[in-house]
C-alpha positions as CSV (number, residue, x, y, z in Angstrom):
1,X,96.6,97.0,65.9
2,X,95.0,99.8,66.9
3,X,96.4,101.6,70.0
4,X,94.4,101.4,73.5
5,X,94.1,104.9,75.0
6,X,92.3,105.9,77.4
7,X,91.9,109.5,78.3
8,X,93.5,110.0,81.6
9,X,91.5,112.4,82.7
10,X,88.7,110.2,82.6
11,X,89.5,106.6,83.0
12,X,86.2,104.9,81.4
13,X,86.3,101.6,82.9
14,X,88.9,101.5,85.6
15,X,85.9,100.1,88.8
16,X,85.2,97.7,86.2
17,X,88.9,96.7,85.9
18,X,89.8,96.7,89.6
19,X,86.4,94.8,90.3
20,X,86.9,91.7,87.9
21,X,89.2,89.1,89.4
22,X,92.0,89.5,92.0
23,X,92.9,92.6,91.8
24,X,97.0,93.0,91.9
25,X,98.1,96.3,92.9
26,X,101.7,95.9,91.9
27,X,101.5,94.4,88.8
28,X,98.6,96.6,87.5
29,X,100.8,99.7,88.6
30,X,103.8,99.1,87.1
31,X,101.8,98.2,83.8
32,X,99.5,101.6,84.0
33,X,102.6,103.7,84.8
34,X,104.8,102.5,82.5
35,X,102.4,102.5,79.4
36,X,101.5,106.2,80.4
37,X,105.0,107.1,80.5
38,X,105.2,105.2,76.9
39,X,102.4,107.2,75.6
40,X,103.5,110.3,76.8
41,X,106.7,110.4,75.1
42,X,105.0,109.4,72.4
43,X,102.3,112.3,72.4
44,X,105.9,114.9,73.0
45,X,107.6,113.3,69.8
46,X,104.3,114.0,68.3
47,X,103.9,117.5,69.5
48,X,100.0,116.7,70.3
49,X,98.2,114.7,72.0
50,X,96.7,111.7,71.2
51,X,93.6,112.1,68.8
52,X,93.8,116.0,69.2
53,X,94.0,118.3,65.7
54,X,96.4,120.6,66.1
55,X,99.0,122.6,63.4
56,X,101.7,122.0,65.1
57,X,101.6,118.1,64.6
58,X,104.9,116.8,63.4
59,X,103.9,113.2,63.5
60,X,100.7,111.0,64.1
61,X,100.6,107.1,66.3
62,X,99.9,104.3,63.9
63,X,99.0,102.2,66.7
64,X,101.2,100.1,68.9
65,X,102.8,96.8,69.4
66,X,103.4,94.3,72.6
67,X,106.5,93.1,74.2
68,X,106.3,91.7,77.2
69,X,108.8,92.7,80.7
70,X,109.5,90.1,83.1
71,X,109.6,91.8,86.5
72,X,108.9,90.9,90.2
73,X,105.7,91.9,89.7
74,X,105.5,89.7,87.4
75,X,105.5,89.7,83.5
76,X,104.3,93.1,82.2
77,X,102.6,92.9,78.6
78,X,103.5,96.2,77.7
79,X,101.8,98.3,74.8
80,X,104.5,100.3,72.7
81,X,103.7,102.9,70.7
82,X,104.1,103.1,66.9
83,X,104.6,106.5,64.9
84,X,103.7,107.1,61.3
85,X,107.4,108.2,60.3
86,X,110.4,107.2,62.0
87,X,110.2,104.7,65.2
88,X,109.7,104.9,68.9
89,X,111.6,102.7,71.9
90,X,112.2,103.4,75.0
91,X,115.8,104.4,75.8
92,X,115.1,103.8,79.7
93,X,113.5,99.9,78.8
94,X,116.2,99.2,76.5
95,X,119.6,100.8,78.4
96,X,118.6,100.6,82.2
97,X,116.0,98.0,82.6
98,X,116.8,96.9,86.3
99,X,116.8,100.5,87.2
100,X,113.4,101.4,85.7
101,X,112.0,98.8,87.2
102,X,113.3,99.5,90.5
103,X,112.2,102.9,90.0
104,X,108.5,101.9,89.1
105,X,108.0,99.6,91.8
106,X,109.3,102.3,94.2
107,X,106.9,104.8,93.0
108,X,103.9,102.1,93.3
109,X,104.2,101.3,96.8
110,X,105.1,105.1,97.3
111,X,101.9,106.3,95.5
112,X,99.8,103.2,97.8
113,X,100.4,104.7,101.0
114,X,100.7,108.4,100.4
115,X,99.1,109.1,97.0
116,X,100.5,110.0,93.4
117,X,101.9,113.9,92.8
118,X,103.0,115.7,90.2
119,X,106.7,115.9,92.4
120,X,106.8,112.0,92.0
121,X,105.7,111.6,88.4
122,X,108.7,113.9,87.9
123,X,111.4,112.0,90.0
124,X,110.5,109.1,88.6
125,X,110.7,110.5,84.9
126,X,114.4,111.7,85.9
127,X,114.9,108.6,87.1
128,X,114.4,106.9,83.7
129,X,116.3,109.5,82.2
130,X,113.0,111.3,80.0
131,X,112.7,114.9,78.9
132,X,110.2,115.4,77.4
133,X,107.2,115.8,79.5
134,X,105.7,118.6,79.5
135,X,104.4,120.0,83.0
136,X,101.1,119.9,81.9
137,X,101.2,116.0,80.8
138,X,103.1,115.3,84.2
139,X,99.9,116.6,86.0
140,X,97.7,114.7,83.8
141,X,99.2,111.8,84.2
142,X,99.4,112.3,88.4
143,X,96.0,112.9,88.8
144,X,94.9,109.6,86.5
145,X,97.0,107.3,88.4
146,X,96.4,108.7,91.6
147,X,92.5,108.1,90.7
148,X,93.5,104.4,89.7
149,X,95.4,104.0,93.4
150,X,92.3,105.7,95.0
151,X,89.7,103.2,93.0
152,X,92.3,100.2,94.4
153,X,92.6,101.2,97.9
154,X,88.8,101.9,98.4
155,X,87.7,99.2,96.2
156,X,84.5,96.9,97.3
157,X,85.1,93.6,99.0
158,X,81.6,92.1,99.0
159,X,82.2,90.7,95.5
160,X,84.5,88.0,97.2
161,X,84.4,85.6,100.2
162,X,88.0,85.7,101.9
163,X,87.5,82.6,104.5
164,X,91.5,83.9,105.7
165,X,92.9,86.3,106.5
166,X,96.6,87.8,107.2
167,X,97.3,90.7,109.2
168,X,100.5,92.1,110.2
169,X,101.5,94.9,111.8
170,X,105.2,96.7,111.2
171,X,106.7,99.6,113.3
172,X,108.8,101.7,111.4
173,X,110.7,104.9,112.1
174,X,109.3,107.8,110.4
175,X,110.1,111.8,110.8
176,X,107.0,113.8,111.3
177,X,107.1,117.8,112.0
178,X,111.0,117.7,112.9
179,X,111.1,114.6,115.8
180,X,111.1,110.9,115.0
181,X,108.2,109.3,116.1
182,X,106.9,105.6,115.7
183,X,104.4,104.7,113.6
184,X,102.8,100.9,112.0
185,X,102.0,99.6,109.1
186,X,99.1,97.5,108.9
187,X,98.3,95.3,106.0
188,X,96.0,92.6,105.6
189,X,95.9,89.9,103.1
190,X,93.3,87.8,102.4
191,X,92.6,84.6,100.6
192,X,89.9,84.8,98.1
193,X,87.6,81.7,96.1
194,X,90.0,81.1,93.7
195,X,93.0,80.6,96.3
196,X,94.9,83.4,95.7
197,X,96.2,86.0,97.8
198,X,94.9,89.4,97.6
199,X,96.4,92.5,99.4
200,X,93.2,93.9,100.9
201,X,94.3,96.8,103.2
202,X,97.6,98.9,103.9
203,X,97.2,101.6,106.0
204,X,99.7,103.3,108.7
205,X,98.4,104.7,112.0
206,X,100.5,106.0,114.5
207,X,98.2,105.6,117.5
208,X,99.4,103.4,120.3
209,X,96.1,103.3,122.2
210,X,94.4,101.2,119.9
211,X,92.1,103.8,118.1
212,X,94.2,103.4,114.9
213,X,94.6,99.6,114.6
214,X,90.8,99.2,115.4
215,X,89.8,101.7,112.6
216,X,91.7,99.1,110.1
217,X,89.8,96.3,110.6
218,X,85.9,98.4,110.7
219,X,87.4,100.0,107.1
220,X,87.7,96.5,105.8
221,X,84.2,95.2,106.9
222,X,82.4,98.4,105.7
223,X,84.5,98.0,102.5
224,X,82.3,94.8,102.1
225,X,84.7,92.3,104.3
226,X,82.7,89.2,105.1
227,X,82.7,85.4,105.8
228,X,85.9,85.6,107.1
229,X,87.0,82.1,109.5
230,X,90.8,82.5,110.4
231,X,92.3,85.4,111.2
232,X,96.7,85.0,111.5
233,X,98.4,87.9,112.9
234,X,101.0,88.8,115.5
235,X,100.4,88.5,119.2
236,X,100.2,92.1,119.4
237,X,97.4,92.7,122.2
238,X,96.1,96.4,120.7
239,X,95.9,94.0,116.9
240,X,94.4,91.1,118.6
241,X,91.8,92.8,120.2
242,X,91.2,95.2,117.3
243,X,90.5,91.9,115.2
244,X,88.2,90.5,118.1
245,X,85.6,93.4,117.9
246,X,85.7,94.1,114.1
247,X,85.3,90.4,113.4
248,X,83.8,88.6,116.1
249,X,83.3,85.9,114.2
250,X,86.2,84.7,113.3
251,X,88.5,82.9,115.1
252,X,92.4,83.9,115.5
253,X,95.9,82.0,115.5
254,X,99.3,83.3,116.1
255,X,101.1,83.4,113.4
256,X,103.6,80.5,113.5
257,X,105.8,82.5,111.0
258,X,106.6,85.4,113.9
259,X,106.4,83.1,116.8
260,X,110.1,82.0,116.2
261,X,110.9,85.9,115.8
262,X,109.1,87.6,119.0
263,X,111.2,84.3,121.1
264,X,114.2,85.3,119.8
265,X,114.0,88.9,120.8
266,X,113.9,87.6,124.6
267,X,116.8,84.9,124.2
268,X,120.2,86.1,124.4
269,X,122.4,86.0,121.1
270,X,124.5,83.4,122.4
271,X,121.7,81.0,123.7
272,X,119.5,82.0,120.4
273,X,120.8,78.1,118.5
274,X,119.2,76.1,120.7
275,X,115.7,77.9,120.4
């Protein structure tokens, strides 16, 4: 079989990819990052890259083959790499699977919220226990997946009618220039024709008069956000009323999941069985 590579560089194709169907962050990730990884330990035991004609070549790919990964992103159809002489595996799929996994999903959510740098790519390569990289293929492959996040994050959303939507907000405690400060997490999920879920938005503002929560909700309408019915989210009055002007025509319910939650914050720990 002839082995799928894609310069990464230039990844021909990847708004078509992220455009057809439900786009799934996590499981699309884990499968782009772990197939780079693949290829560039392949392109190291090599000593060239992929396709490139060079005199110092000490082996060429003879194209790949699958196996899949069962992860909690679910299963990963992974493309290994063949060699002409000798034969390639992964030490880190084969000895410390849990771990690597671990370690990729880490580096996904990671890469979501705060983009993908060469520092990471590293870590996680430690991680995994490969030496081999090269700091130039380390960059290379930082600035394709970081393009790939990019292309997710900012995708379109007019190609799909979400009639609900989920919103939640998380406050988290975050260091920021030597003082701990709170900030929140906002994601929104949305339901799509099909009846899946689809993780539309993530985003973290850390403005408490409602200036950050309502520039959440615009970015998802000018992204394309439309026909929405329901929107679910916390009681939160800076969310609710964030929701209210970016989509007035929607209705909202209180999510019946956190309901139980924000009552048990006010009830004593002794009294909190009988609520």
């Amino acid at each position: 079989m002839a082995a799928p590579h894609t310069s990464l560089t230039t990844p021909a194709g990847l708004g078509a990819q992220l455009a057809a169907g439900s786009p799934d962050l996590p499981h699309s990730m884990v499968k782009t990052f772990a197939n780079a990884l693949m290829s560039a330990e392949a392109e190291a035991l090599c000593n060239a890259e992929y396709g490139e004609r060079s005199e110092d070549r000490i082996n060429s790919r003879n194209g790949y083959r699958t196996r899949e990964w069962d992860t909690r992103a679910g299963t990963i159809e992974l493309s290994i790499p063949r060699l002409r002489r000798g034969s390639y595996f992964p030490d880190w799929l084969l000895e410390c699977r849990r771990r690597a996994e671990r370690a990729l999903i880490s580096v996904v959510a990671t890469a979501y919220l705060l983009g993908v740098s060469t520092r990471r790519v590293e870590k996680l390569a430690e991680t995994l226990g490969v030496t081999k990289l090269s700091k130039s293929q380390v960059s290379e492959m930082a600035t394709f997946l970081d393009a790939q996040v990019e292309a997710f994050r900012n995708r379109p959303l007019d190609s799909e009618h979400y009639t609900f939507v989920w919103v939640d907000a998380l406050t988290i405690k975050v260091r920021e220039h030597g003082r701990v400060v709170n900030v929140h997490g906002l994601v929104a999920v949305g339901v799509n024709a099909a009846g899946q879920r689809e993780v539309l938005g993530l985003d973290v503002s850390s403005s408490e008069d409602g200036a950050g929560w309502l520039a959440f909700p615009r970015g998802l309408v000018a992204r394309g956000l439309s026909g929405v019915r329901l929107v679910v989210s916390d009681a939160h009055a800076g969310l609710v009323d964030a929701i209210a002007s970016a989509l007035p025509g929607a209705s909202w319910q209180r999510c019946h999941a956190l309901y139980p939650r924000n009552l048990l914050v006010k009830v004593p720990r002794s009294a909190q069985p009988w609520v």
